[in-house]
VOFI-411294 format. One record per residue (C-alpha): residue number from 1; residue in three letters; y, z, x. Coordinates in Angstrom, 2 decimals, padded with zeros to 5 digits. Example, Ala and Ser with C-alpha at 12.3 -4.5 7.8 and 13.67 -1.06 7.14 Angstrom:
<nodes>
   k   r   north      up    east
   1 Ala -004.50  007.80  012.30
   2 Ser -001.06  007.14  013.67
</nodes>
This chain:
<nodes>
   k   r   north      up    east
   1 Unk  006.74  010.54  007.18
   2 Unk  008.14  008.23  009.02
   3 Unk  007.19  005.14  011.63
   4 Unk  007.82  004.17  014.89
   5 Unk  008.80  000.61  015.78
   6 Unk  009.60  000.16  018.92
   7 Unk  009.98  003.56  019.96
   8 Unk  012.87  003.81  017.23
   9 Unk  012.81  005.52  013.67
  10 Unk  011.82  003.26  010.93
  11 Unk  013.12  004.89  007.56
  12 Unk  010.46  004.03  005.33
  13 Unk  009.39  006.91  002.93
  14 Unk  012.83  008.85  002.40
  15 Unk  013.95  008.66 -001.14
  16 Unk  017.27  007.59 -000.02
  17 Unk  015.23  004.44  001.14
  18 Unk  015.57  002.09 -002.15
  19 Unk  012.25 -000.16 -002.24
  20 Unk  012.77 -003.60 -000.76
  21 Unk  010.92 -006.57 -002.47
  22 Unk  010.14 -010.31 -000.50
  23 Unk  010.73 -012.98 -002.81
  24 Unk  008.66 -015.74 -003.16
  25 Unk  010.70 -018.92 -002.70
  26 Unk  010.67 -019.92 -006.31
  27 Unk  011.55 -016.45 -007.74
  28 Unk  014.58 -017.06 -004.81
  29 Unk  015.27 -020.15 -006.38
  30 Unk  015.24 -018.91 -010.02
  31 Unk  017.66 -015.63 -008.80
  32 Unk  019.87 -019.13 -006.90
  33 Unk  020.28 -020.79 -009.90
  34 Unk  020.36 -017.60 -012.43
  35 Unk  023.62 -016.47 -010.41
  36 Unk  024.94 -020.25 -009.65
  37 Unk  025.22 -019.43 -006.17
  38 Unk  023.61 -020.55 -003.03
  39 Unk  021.34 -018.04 -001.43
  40 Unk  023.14 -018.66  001.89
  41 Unk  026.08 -017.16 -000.27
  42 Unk  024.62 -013.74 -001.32
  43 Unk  025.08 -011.03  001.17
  44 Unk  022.88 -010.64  004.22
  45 Unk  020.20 -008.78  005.96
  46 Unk  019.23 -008.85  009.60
  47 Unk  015.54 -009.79  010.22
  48 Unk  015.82 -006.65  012.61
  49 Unk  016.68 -004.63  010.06
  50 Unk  013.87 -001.57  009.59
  51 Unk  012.91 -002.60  005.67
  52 Unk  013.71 -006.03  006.56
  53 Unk  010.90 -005.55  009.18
  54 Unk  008.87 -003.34  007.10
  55 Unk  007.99 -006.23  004.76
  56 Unk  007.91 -008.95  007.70
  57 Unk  010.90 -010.83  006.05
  58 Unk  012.06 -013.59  008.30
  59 Unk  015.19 -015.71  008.01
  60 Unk  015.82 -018.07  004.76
  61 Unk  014.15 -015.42  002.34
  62 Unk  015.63 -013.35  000.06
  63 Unk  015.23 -009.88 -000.63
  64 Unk  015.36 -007.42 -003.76
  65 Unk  016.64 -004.16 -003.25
  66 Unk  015.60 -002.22 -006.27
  67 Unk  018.38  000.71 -006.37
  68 Unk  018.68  003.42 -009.00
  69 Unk  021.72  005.48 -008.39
  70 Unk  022.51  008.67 -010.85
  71 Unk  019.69  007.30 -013.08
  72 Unk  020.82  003.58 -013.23
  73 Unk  018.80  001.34 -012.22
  74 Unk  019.55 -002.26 -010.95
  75 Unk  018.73 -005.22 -008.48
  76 Unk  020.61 -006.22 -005.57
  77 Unk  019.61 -009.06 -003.20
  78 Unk  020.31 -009.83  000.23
  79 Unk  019.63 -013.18  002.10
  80 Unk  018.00 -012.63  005.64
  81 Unk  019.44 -013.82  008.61
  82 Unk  018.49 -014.30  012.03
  83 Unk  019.55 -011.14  014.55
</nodes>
């Protein structure tokens, strides 16, 4: 199934879809400090984006993308930016 935002396709249940996670600002700042990088550093997702939007993530947050790819599973994390 999928949902309509504003009138286009929002990809949310497809299993190609990995499931996005909004960080609380101290689990941000934990992930900031775990990696020694600033989260204006790690790579970025529009606010616009459908899962962005899904989970109401605005700019300044940052975002867990739990992927598991041929049976591996990790965490990657994007920073949301205005757009």
């Amino acid at each position: 199934m999928a949902l309509c935002f504003d009138g286009e396709l929002l990809a949310s249940n497809y299993d190609l879809v990995p499931e996005h996670e909004l960080l609380s600002e101290s689990e941000a700042k934990k992930i900031s400090k775990k990696f020694n990088t600033p989260l204006e550093r790690f790579p970025k997702i529009l606010e616009s984006d459908p899962q962005a939007v899904k989970i109401k993530a605005a700019a300044g947050q940052l975002i867990a993308v739990h992927r598991n790819d041929g049976g591996k599973k990790y965490i990657a994390y994007r920073y949301v930016v205005k757009g």
